[in-house]
Each structure stands twice: as structure tokens, then as C-alpha cells.
C-alpha positions in Angstrom: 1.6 12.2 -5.5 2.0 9.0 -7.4 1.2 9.3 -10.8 -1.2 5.8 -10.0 -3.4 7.9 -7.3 -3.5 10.7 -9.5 -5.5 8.4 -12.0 -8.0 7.5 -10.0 -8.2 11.3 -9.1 -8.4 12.1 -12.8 -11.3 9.6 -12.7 -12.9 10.7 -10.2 -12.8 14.1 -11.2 -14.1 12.7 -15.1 -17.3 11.1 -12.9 -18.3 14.1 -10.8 -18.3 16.6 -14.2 -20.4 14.1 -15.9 -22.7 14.5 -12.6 -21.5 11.0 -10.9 -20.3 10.3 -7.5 -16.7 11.5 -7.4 -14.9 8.1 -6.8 -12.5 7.0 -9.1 -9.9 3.5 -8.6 -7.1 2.3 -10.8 -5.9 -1.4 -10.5 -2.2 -1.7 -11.1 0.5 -4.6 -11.9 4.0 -4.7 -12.0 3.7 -0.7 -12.8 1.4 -1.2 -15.4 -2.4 -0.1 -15.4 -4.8 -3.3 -16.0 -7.8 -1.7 -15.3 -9.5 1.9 -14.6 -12.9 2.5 -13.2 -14.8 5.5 -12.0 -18.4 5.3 -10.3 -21.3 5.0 -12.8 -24.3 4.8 -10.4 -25.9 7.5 -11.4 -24.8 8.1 -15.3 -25.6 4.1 -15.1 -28.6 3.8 -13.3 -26.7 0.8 -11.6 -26.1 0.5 -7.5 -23.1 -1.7 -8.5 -21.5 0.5 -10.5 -18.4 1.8 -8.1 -15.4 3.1 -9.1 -13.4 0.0 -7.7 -15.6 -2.5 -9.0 -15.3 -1.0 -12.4 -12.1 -1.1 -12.5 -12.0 -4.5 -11.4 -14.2 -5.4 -14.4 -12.5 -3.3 -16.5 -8.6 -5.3 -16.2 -11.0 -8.3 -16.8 -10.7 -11.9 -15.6 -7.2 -12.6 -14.5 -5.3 -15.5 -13.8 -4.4 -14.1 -10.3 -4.8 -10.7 -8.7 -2.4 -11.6 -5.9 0.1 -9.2 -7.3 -1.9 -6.4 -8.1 -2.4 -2.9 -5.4 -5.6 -1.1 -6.1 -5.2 2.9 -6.0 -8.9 4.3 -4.8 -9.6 7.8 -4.4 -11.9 6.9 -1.7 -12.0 4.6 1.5 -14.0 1.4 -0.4 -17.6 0.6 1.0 -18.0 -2.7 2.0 -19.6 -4.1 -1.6 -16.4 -3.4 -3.1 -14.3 -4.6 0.4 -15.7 -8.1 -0.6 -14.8 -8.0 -4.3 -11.0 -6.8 -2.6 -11.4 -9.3 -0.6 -13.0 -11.9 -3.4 -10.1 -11.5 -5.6 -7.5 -11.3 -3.1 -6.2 -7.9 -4.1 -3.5 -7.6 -1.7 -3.2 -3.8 -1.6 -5.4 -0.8 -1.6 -3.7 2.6 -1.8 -6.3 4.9 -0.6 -6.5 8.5 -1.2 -9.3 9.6 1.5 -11.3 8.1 4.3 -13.5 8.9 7.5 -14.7 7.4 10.5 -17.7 5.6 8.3 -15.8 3.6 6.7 -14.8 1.2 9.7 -17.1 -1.9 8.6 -14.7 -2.4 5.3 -11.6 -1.2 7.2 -12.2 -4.0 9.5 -13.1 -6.0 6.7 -10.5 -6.3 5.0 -7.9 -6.0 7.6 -9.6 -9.3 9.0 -8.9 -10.7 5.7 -4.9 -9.6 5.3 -5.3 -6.6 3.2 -2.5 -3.8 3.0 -4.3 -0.5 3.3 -2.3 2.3 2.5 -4.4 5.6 3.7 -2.7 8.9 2.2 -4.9 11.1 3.5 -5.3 13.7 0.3 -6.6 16.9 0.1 -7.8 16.8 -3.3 -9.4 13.8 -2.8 -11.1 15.0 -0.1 -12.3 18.3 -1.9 -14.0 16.2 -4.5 -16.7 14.7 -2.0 -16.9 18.4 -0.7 
């Protein structure tokens, strides 16, 4: 497993003991993390709060994010699709997804996103 998915496992993982949804997302550049994020809804009390999106917020505001990949634990929901989208984050490595997510998939195929889908069991056993 790349050691960039297994961050956003790690946060993921952090999230769900704390009693948060387990989603976690790491935003990468030239092999460097810029920013990590794992969902706060509930710790929070904020519907924004998504692991994607706080990464995004986390590597700040940056020049471009044309060379960045975004490694997600989870398929994104369509709120953080448009901030992929937004900031032209070309890639999204993706470590589990299902049927429900086809609105974003669509999404952000329409808008020339890579998506990677790994398929990984231990991402999927922290939704379980």
C-alpha cells in the first residue's frame, strides 16, 4: 500500500476512535505531504468538515493545485467533488467506493479528473 493512502488510513482510523466518521484524505506534491485532513463533523459540530476538505484547508492557499493527487480513504461526496473540482486537483487516489457514489464519480470525470480506485480492504472495514 503506498505509504500516502496509508495516511489517510491512519486518519481515518485517528477520526473514528475519537468517535468521527472514519474518512481520512491526504493532499500530496512532488512526494511531499502539503496537507492532511480527517472528518470533523461530528467532534466539530460542522457539516463541512470532511476529511478532503480539511485537508484541502489544512496545505492552505496555494498558488496552483494542478500538480497535486489527493489520496482519500473514501470515494468523495459531491461537496468535496466540487472543491476537487474548484481547485483543479488533478488526481484523486481513492481507497474505497460503492455504487452511491456515482453523482461525484460523474462529477469529476465530466470535469477531467484522474480517479484512481484501489479498492482496499481496510478502508472498507473502517465504514464497517
Amino acid at each position: 500500500m503506498q505509504k500516502f493512502m496509508a495516511m489517510a488510513i491512519e486518519e481515518a482510523a485517528a477520526t473514528k476512535a475519537e468517535g468521527g466518521s472514519p474518512f481520512g484524505a491526504v493532499l500530496v506534491r512532488a512526494g511531499q505531504v502539503i496537507g492532511r485532513g480527517r472528518n470533523m463533523m461530528i467532534q466539530n459540530n460542522d457539516p463541512l468538515s470532511h476529511g478532503e476538505m480539511e485537508a484541502i484547508k489544512a496545505a492552505g492557499l496555494q498558488e496552483s493545485y494542478a500538480d497535486t493527487v489527493l489520496y482519500t480513504s473514501a470515494f468523495p461526496c459531491l461537496m468535496c467533488a466540487g472543491a476537487i473540482v474548484r481547485y483543479q486537483i488533478p488526481k484523486v487516489i481513492i481507497g474505497a467506493s460503492w455504487t452511491h457514489n456515482a453523482p461525484s464519480r460523474e462529477f469529476m470525470q465530466l470535469h477531467g479528473i484522474e480517479l484512481v480506485e484501489l479498492r482496499l480492504a481496510a478502508c472498507y472495514a473502517l465504514v464497517e
